[in-house]
C-alpha positions in Angstrom: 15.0 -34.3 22.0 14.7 -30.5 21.7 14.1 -27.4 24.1 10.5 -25.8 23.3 10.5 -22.2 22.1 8.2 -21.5 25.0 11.1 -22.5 27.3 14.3 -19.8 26.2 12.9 -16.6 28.1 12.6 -18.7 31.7 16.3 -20.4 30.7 17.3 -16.9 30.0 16.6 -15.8 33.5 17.7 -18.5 34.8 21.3 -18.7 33.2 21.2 -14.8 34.5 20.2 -15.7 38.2 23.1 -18.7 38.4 25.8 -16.2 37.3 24.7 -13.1 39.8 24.1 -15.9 42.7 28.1 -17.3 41.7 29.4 -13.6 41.5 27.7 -12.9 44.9 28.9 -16.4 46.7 32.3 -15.6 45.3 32.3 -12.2 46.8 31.4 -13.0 49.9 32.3 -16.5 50.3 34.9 -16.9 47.8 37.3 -18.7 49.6 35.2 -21.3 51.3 35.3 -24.1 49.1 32.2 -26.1 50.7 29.9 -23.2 50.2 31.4 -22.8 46.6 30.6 -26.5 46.2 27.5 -26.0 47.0 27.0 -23.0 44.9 27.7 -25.4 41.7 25.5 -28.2 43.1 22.3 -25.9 43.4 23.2 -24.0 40.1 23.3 -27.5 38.3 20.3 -29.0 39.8 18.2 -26.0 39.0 19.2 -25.8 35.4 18.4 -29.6 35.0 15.0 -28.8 36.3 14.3 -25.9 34.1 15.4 -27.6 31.1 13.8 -31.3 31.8 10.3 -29.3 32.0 10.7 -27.2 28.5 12.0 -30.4 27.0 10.4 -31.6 23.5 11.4 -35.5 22.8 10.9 -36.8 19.7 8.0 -38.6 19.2 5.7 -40.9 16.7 2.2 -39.7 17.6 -0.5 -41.0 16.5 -3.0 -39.9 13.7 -6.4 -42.1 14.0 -9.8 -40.6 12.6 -11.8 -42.6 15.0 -9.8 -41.6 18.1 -9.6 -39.1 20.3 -5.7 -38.6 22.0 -4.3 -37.5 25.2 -3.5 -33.6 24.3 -1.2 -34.0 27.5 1.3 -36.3 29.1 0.2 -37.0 32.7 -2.1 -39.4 35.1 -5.4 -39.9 34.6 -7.2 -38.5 37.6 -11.0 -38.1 36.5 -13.2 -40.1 34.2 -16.7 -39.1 35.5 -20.0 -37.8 33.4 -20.7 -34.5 33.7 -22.9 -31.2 32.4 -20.6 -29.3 30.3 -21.9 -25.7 30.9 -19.8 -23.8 28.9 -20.2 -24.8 25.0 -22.4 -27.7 24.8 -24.5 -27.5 27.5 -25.4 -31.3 28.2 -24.3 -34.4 29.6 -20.7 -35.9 28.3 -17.4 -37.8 29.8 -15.1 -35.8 31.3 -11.5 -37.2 31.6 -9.0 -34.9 33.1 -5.3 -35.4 32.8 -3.2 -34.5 35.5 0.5 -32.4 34.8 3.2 -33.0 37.1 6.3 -30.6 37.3 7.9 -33.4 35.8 6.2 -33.9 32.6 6.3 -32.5 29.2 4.2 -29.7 29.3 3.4 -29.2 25.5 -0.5 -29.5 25.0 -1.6 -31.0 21.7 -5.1 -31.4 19.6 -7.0 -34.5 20.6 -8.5 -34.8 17.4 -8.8 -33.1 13.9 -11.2 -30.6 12.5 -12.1 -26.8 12.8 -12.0 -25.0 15.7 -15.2 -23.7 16.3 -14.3 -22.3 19.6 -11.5 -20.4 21.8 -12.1 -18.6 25.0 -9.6 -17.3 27.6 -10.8 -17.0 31.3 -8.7 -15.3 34.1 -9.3 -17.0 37.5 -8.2 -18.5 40.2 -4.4 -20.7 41.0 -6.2 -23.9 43.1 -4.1 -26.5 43.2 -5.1 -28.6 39.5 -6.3 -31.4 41.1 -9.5 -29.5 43.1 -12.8 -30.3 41.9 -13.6 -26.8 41.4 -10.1 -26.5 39.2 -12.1 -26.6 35.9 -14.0 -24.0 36.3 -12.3 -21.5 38.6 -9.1 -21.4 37.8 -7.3 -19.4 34.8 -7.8 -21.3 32.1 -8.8 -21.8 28.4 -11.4 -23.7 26.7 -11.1 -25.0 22.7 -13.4 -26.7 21.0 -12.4 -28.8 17.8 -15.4 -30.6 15.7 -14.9 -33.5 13.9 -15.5 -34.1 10.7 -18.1 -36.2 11.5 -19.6 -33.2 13.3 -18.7 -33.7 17.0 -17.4 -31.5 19.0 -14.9 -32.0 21.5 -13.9 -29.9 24.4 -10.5 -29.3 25.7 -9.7 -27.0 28.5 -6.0 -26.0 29.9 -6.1 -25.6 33.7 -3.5 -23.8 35.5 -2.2 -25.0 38.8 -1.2 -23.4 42.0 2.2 -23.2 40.0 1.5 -22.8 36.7 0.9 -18.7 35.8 1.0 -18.8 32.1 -0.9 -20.5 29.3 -0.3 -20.0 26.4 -2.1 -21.2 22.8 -1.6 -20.9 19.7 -5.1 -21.3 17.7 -8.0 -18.9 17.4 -11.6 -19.9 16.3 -12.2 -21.0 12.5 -8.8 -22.6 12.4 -7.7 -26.3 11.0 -6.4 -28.3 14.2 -4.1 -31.5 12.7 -4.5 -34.3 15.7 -1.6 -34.7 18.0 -0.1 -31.2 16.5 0.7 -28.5 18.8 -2.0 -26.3 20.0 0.3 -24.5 23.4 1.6 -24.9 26.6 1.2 -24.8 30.0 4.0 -23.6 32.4 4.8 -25.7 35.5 2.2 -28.2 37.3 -1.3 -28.2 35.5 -3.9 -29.9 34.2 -5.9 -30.9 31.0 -9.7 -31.7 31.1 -11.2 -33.5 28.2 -15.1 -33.8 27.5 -15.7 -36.3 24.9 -19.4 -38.0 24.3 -21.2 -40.4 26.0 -21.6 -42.9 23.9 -17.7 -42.5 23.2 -15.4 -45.8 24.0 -12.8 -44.4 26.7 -9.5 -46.4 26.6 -7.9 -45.5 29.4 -8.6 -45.8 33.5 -8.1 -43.9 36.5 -4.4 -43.4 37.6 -3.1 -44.1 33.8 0.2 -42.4 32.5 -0.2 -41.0 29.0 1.5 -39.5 26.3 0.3 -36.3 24.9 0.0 -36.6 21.0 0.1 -40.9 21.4 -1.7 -42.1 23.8 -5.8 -43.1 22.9 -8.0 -41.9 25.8 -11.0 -42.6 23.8 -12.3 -43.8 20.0 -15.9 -42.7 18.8 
């Protein structure tokens, strides 16, 4: 397991904040050993946390042309049909994938094939599980087609935490399945739109794995 590049600048400050909050409690407190106790507990917890949520385990993901993968770990929380508005403008499955603080927050291509689509939309910070999440909140949509010529829609969703998306792809692009495509900082959520007639493999309240686990096959 490895530290994501996305998480040095927010260790950075981090490391920073624990050494002015120990050179202030020593200051003031220095020779009160329960509050320097303390001090140590909080400044060990918090680096945990930080680097448990940029974390990068190692992985076999899995590459399947007839599947379409989780691009997030998370729960399950919606598998509904719905009109896509945005870039295909019809009926589909949506299935939304839920972020805890506590998962790995990498975001990765559901399937392969050309990006024929990138958009970035300021918005609102509702909390990621609110119906009207998807299409309030900051957030980006991507669409990859398939080389059978279907496109699927993939949209990060910040959270009432999460203030930063961040993606690496622009339109035109090859996307390689279960490869990197960005990251979402803190709580969040990824929403899926796959067809109807698409097979979805997973149910309500599922954990998956971002890059492994099949949501859905064509």
């Amino acid at each position: 397991m490895t530290i994501h590049k996305e998480g040095y600048p927010t260790i950075l400050l981090t490391l920073v904040f624990i050494t002015v909050l120990h050179a202030l409690v020593y200051f003031i407190a220095g020779d009160i050993k329960p509050v320097i106790i303390l001090t140590h507990i909080i400044s060990l917890a918090l680096l945990v946390i930080v680097l448990q949520f940029f974390r990068n385990p190692n992985r076999k993901h899995t590459i399947n042309e007839n599947a379409i993968i989780a691009p997030a770990d998370g729960t399950v929380v919606v598998i509904e049909e719905v009109e896509e508005t945005e870039f295909l403008n019809k009926k589909c499955r949506q299935i939304s994938i839920f972020m805890s603080p506590f998962n790995v927050h990498i975001n990765r291509y559901p399937i392969s094939g050309i990006i024929k689509y990138v958009k970035y939309h300021p918005g609102k910070y509702l909390v990621a599980w609110h119906p009207k999440s998807s299409t309030e909140n900051e957030r980006t949509t991507i669409v990859v087609e398939h080389k059978n010529g279907t496109p699927i829609v993939f949209r990060q969703i910040a959270g009432a935490l999460a203030r930063r998306i961040v993606y690496y792809c622009k339109e035109n692009d090859a996307a390689q399945q279960a490869s990197e495509m960005g990251f979402i900082k803190f709580g969040s959520r990824v929403d899926v739109f796959i067809p109807l007639d698409a097979k979805v493999k997973v149910n309500l309240e599922q954990k998956v794995q971002g890059g492994v686990t099949i949501i859905a096959e064509f």
